[in-house]
mmCIF file of the N, C-alpha and C atoms, coordinates in Angstrom:
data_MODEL
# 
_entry.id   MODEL 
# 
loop_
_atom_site.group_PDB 
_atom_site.id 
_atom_site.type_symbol 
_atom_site.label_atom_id 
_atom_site.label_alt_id 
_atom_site.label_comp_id 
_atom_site.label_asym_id 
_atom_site.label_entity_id 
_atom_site.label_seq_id 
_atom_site.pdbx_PDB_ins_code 
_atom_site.Cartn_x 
_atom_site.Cartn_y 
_atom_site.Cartn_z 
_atom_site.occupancy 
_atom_site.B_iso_or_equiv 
_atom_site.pdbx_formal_charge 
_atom_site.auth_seq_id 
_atom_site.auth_comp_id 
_atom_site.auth_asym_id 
_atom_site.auth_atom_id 
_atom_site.pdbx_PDB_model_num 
ATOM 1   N N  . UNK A 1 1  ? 30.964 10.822  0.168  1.00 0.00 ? 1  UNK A N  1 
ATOM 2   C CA . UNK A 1 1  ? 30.943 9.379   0.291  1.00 0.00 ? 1  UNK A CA 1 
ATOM 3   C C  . UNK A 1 1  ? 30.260 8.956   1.590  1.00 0.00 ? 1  UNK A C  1 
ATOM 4   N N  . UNK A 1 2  ? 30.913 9.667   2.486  1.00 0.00 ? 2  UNK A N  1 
ATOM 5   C CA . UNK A 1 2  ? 29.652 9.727   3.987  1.00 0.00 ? 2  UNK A CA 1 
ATOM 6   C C  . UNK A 1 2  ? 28.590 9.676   3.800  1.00 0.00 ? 2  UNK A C  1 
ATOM 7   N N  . UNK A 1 3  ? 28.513 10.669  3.133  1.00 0.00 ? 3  UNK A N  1 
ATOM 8   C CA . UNK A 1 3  ? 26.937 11.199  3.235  1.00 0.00 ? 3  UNK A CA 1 
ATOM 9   C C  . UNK A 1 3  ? 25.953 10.227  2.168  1.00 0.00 ? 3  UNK A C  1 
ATOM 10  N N  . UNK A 1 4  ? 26.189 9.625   1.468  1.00 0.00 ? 4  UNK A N  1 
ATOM 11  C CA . UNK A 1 4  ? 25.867 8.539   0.801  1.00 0.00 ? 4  UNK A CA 1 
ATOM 12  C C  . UNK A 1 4  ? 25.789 7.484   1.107  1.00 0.00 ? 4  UNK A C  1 
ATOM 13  N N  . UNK A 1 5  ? 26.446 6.935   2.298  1.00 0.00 ? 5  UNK A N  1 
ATOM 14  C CA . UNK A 1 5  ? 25.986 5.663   2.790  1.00 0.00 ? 5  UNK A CA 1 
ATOM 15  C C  . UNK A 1 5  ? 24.953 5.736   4.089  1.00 0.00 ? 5  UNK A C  1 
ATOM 16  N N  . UNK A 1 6  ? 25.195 6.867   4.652  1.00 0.00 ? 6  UNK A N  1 
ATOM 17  C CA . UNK A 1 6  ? 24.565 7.575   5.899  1.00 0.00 ? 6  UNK A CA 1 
ATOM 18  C C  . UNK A 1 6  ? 23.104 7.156   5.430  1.00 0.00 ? 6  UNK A C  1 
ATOM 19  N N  . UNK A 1 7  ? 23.059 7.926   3.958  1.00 0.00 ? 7  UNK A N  1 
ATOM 20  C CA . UNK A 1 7  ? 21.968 7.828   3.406  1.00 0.00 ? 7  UNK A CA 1 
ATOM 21  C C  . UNK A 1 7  ? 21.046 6.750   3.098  1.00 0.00 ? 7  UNK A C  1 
ATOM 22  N N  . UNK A 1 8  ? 22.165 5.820   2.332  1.00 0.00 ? 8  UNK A N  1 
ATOM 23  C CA . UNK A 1 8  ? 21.811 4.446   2.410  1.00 0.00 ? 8  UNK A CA 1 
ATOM 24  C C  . UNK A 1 8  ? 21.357 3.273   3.430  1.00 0.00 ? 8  UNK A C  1 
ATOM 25  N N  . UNK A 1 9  ? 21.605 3.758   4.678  1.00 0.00 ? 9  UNK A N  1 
ATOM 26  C CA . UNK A 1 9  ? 21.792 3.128   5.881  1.00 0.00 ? 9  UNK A CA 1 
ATOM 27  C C  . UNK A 1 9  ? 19.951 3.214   6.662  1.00 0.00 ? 9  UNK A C  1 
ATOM 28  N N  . UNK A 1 10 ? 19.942 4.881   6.163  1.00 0.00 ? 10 UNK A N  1 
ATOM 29  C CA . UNK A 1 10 ? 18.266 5.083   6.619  1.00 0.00 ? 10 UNK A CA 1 
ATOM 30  C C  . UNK A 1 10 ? 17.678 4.944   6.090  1.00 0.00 ? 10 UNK A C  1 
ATOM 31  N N  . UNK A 1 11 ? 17.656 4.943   4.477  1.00 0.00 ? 11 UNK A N  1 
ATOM 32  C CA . UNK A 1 11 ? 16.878 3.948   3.767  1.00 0.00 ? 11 UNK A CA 1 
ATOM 33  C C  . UNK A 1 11 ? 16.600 2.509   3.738  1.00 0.00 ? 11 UNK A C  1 
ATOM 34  N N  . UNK A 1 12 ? 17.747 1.760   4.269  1.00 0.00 ? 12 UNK A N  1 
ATOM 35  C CA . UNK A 1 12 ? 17.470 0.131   4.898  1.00 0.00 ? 12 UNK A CA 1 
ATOM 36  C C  . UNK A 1 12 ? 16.553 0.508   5.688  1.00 0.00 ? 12 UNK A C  1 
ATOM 37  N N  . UNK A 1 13 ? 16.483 0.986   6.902  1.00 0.00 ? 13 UNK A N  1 
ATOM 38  C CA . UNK A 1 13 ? 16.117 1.127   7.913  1.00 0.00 ? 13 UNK A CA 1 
ATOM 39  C C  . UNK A 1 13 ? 14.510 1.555   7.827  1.00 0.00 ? 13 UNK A C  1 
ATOM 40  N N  . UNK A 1 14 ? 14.411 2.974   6.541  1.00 0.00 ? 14 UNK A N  1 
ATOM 41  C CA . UNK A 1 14 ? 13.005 3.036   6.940  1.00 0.00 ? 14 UNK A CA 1 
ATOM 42  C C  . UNK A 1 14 ? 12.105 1.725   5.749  1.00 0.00 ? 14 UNK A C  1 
ATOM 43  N N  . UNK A 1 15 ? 12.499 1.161   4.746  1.00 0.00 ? 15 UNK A N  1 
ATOM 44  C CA . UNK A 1 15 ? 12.327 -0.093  4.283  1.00 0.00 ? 15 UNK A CA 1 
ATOM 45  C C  . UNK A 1 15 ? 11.790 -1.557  5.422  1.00 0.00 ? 15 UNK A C  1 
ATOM 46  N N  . UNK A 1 16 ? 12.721 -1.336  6.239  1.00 0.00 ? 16 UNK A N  1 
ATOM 47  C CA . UNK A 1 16 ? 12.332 -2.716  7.118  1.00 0.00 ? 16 UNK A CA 1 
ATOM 48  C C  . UNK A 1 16 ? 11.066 -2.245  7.844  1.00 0.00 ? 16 UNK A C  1 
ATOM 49  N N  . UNK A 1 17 ? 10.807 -1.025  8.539  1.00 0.00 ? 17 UNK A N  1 
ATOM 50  C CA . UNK A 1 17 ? 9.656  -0.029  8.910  1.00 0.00 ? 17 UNK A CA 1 
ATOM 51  C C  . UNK A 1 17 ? 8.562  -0.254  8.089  1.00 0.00 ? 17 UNK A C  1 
ATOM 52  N N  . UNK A 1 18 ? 8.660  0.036   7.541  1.00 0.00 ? 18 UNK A N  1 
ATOM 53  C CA . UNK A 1 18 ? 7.724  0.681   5.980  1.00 0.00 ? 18 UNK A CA 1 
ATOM 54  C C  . UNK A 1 18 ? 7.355  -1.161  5.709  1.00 0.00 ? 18 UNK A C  1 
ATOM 55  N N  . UNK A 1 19 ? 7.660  -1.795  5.383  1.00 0.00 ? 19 UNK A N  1 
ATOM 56  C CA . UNK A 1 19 ? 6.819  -2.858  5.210  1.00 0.00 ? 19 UNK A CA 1 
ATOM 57  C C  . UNK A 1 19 ? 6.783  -4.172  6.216  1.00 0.00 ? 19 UNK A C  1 
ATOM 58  N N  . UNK A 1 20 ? 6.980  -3.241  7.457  1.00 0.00 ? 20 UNK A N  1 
ATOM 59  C CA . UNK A 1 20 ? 6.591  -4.223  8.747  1.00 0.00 ? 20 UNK A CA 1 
ATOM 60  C C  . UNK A 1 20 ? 7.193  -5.139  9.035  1.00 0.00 ? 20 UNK A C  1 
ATOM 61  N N  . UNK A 1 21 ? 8.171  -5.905  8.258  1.00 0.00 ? 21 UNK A N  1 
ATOM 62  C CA . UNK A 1 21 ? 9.121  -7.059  8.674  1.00 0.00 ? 21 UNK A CA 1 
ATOM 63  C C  . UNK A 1 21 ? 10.002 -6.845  10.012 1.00 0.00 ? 21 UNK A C  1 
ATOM 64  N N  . UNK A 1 22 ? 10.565 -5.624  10.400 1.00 0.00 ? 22 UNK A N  1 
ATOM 65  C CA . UNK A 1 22 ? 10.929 -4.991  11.528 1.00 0.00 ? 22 UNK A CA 1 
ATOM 66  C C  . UNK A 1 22 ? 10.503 -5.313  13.338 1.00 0.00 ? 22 UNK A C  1 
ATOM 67  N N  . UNK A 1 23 ? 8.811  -5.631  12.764 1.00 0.00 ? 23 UNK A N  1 
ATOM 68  C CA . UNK A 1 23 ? 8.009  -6.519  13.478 1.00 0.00 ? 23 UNK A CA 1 
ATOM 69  C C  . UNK A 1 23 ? 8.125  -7.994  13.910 1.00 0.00 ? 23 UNK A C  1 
ATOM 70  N N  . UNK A 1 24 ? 8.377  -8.155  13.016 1.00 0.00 ? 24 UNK A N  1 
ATOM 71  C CA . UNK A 1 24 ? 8.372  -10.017 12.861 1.00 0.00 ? 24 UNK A CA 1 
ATOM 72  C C  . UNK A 1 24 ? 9.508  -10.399 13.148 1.00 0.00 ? 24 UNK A C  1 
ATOM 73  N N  . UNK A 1 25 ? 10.794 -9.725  12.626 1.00 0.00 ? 25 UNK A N  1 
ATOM 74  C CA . UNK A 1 25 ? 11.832 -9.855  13.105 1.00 0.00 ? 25 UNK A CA 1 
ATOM 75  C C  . UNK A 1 25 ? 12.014 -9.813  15.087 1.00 0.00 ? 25 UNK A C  1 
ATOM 76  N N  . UNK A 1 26 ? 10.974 -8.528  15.728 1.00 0.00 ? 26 UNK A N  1 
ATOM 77  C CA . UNK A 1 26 ? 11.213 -8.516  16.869 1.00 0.00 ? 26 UNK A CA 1 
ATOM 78  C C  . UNK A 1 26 ? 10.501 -9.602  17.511 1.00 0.00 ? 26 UNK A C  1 
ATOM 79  N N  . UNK A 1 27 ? 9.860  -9.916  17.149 1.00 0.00 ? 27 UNK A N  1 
ATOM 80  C CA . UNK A 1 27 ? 8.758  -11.069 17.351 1.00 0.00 ? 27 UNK A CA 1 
ATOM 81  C C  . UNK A 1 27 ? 9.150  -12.334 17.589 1.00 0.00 ? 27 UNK A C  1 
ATOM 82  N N  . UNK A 1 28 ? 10.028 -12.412 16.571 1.00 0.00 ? 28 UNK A N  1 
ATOM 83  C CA . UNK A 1 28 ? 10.657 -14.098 16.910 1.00 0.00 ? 28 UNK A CA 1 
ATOM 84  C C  . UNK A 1 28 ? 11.925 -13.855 17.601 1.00 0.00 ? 28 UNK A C  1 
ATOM 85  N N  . UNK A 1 29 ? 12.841 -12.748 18.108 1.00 0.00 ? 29 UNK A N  1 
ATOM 86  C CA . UNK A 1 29 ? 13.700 -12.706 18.851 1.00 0.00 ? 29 UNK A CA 1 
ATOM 87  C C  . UNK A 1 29 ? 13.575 -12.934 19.737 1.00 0.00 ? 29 UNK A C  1 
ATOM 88  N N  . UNK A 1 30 ? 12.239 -12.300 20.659 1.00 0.00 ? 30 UNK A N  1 
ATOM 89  C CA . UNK A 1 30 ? 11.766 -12.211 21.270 1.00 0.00 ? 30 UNK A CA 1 
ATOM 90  C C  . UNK A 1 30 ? 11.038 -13.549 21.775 1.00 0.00 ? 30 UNK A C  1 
ATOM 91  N N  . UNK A 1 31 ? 10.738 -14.298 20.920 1.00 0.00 ? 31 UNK A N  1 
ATOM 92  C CA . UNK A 1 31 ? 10.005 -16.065 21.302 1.00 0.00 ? 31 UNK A CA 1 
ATOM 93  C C  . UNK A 1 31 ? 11.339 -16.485 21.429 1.00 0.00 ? 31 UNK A C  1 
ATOM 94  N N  . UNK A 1 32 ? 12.802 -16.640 20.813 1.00 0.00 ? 32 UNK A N  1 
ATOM 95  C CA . UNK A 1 32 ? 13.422 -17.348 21.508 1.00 0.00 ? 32 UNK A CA 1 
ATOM 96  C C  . UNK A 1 32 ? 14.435 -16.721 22.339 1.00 0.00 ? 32 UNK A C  1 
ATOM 97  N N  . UNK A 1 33 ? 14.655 -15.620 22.768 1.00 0.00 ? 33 UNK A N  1 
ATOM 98  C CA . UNK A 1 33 ? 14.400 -15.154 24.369 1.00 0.00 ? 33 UNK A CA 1 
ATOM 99  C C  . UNK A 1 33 ? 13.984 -15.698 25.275 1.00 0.00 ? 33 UNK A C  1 
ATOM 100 N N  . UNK A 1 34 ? 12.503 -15.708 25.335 1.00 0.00 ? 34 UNK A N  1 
ATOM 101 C CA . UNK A 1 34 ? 11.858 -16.254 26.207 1.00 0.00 ? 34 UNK A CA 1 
ATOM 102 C C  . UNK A 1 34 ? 12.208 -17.670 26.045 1.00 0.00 ? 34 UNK A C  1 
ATOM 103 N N  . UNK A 1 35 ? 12.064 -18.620 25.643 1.00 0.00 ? 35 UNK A N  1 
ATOM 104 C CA . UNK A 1 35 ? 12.349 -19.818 25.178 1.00 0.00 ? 35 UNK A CA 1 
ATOM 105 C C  . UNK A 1 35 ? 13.614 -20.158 26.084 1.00 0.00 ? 35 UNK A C  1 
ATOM 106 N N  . UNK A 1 36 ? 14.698 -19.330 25.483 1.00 0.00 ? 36 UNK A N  1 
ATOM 107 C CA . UNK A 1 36 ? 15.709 -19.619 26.490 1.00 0.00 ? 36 UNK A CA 1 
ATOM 108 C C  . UNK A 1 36 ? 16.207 -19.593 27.755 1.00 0.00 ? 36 UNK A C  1 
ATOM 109 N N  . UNK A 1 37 ? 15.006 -18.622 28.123 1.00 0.00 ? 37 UNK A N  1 
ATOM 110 C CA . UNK A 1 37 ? 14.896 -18.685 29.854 1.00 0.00 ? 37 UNK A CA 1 
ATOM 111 C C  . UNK A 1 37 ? 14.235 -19.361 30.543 1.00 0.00 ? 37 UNK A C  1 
ATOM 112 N N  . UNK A 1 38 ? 13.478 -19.933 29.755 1.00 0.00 ? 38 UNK A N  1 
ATOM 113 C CA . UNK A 1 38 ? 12.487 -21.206 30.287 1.00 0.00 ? 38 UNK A CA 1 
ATOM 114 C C  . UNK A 1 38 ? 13.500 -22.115 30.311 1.00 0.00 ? 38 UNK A C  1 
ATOM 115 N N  . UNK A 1 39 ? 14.489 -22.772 29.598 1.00 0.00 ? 39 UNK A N  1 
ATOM 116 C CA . UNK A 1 39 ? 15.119 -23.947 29.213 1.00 0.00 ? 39 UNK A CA 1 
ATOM 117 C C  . UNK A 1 39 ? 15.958 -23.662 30.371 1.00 0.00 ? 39 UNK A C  1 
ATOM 118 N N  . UNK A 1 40 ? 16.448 -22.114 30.835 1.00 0.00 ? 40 UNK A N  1 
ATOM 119 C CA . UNK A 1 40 ? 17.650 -22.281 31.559 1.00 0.00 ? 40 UNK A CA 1 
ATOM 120 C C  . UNK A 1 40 ? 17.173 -22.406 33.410 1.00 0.00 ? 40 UNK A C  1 
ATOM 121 N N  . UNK A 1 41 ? 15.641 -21.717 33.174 1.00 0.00 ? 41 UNK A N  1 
ATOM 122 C CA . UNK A 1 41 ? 15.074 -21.982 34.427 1.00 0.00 ? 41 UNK A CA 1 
ATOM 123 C C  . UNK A 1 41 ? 14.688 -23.746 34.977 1.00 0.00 ? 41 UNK A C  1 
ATOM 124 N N  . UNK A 1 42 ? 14.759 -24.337 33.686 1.00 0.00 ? 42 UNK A N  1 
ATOM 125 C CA . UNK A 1 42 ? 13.711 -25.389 33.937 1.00 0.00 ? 42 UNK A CA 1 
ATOM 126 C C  . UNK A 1 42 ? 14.998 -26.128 34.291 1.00 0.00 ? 42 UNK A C  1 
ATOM 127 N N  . UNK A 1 43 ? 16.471 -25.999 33.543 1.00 0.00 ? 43 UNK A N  1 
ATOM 128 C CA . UNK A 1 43 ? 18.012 -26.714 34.259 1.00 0.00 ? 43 UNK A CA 1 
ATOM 129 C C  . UNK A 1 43 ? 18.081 -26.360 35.443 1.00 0.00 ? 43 UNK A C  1 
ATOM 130 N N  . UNK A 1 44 ? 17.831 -25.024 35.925 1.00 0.00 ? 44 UNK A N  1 
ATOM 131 C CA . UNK A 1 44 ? 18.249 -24.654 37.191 1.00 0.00 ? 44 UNK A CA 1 
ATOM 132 C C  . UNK A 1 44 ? 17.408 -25.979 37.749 1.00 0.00 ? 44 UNK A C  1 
ATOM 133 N N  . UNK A 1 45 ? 16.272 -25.658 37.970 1.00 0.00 ? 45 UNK A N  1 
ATOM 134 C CA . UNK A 1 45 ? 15.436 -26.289 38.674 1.00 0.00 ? 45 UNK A CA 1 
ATOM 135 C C  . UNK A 1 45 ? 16.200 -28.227 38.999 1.00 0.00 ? 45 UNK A C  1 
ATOM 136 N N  . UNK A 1 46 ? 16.590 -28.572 37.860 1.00 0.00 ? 46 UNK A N  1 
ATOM 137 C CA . UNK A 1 46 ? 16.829 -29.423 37.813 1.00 0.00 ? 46 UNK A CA 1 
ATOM 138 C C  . UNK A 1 46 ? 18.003 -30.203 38.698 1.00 0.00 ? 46 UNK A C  1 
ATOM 139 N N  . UNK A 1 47 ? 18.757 -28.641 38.595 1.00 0.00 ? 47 UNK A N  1 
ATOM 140 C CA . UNK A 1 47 ? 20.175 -29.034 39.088 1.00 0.00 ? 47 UNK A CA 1 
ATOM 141 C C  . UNK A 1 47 ? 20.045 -28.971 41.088 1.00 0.00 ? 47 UNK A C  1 
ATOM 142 N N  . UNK A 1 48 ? 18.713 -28.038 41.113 1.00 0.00 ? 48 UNK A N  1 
ATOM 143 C CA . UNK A 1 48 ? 18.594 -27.773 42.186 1.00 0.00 ? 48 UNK A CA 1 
ATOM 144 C C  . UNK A 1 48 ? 18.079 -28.896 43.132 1.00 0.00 ? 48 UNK A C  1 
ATOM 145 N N  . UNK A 1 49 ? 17.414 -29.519 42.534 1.00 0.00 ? 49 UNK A N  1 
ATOM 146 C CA . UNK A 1 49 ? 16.684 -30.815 42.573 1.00 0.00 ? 49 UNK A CA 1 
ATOM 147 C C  . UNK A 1 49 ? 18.316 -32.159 43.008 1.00 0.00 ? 49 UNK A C  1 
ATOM 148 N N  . UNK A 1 50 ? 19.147 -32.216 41.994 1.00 0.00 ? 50 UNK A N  1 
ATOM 149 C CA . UNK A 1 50 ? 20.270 -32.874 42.201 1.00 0.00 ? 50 UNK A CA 1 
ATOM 150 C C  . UNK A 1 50 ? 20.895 -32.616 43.133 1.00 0.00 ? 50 UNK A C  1 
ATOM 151 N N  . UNK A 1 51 ? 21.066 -31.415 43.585 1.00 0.00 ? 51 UNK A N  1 
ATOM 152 C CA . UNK A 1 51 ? 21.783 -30.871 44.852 1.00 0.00 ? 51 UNK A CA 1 
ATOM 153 C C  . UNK A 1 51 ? 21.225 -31.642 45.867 1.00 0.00 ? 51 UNK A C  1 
ATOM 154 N N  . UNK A 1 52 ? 19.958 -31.405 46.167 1.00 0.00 ? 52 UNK A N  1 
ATOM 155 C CA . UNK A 1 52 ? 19.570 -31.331 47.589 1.00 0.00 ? 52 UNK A CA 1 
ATOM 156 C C  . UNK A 1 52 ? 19.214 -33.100 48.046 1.00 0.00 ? 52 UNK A C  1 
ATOM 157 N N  . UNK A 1 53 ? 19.566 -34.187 46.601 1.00 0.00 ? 53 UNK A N  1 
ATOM 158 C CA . UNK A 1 53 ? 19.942 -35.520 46.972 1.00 0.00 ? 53 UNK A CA 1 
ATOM 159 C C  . UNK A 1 53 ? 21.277 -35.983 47.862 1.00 0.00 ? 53 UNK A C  1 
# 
């Protein structure tokens, strides 16, 4: 029964591989990543700005 889902598990796996979606998936994680460090840099900035009034 292990060994059958084990199995099943690397077959998802080489599937998402095998027709490149694996890619795209990292791709847009990755845009809103970045995204969100811009938003949290651009508050800092902001707050930093409020402070020093």
């Amino acid at each position: 029964m292990i060994q059958l889902l084990e199995t099943q598990i690397a077959s998802n796996e080489g599937i998402m591989v095998q027709s490149g979606k694996i890619y795209l998936v990292m791709t847009i994680v990755s845009i809103i990543l970045i995204g969100l460090f811009i938003y949290v840099a651009s508050i800092d900035k902001k707050i930093t700005q409020l402070e020093k009034k």
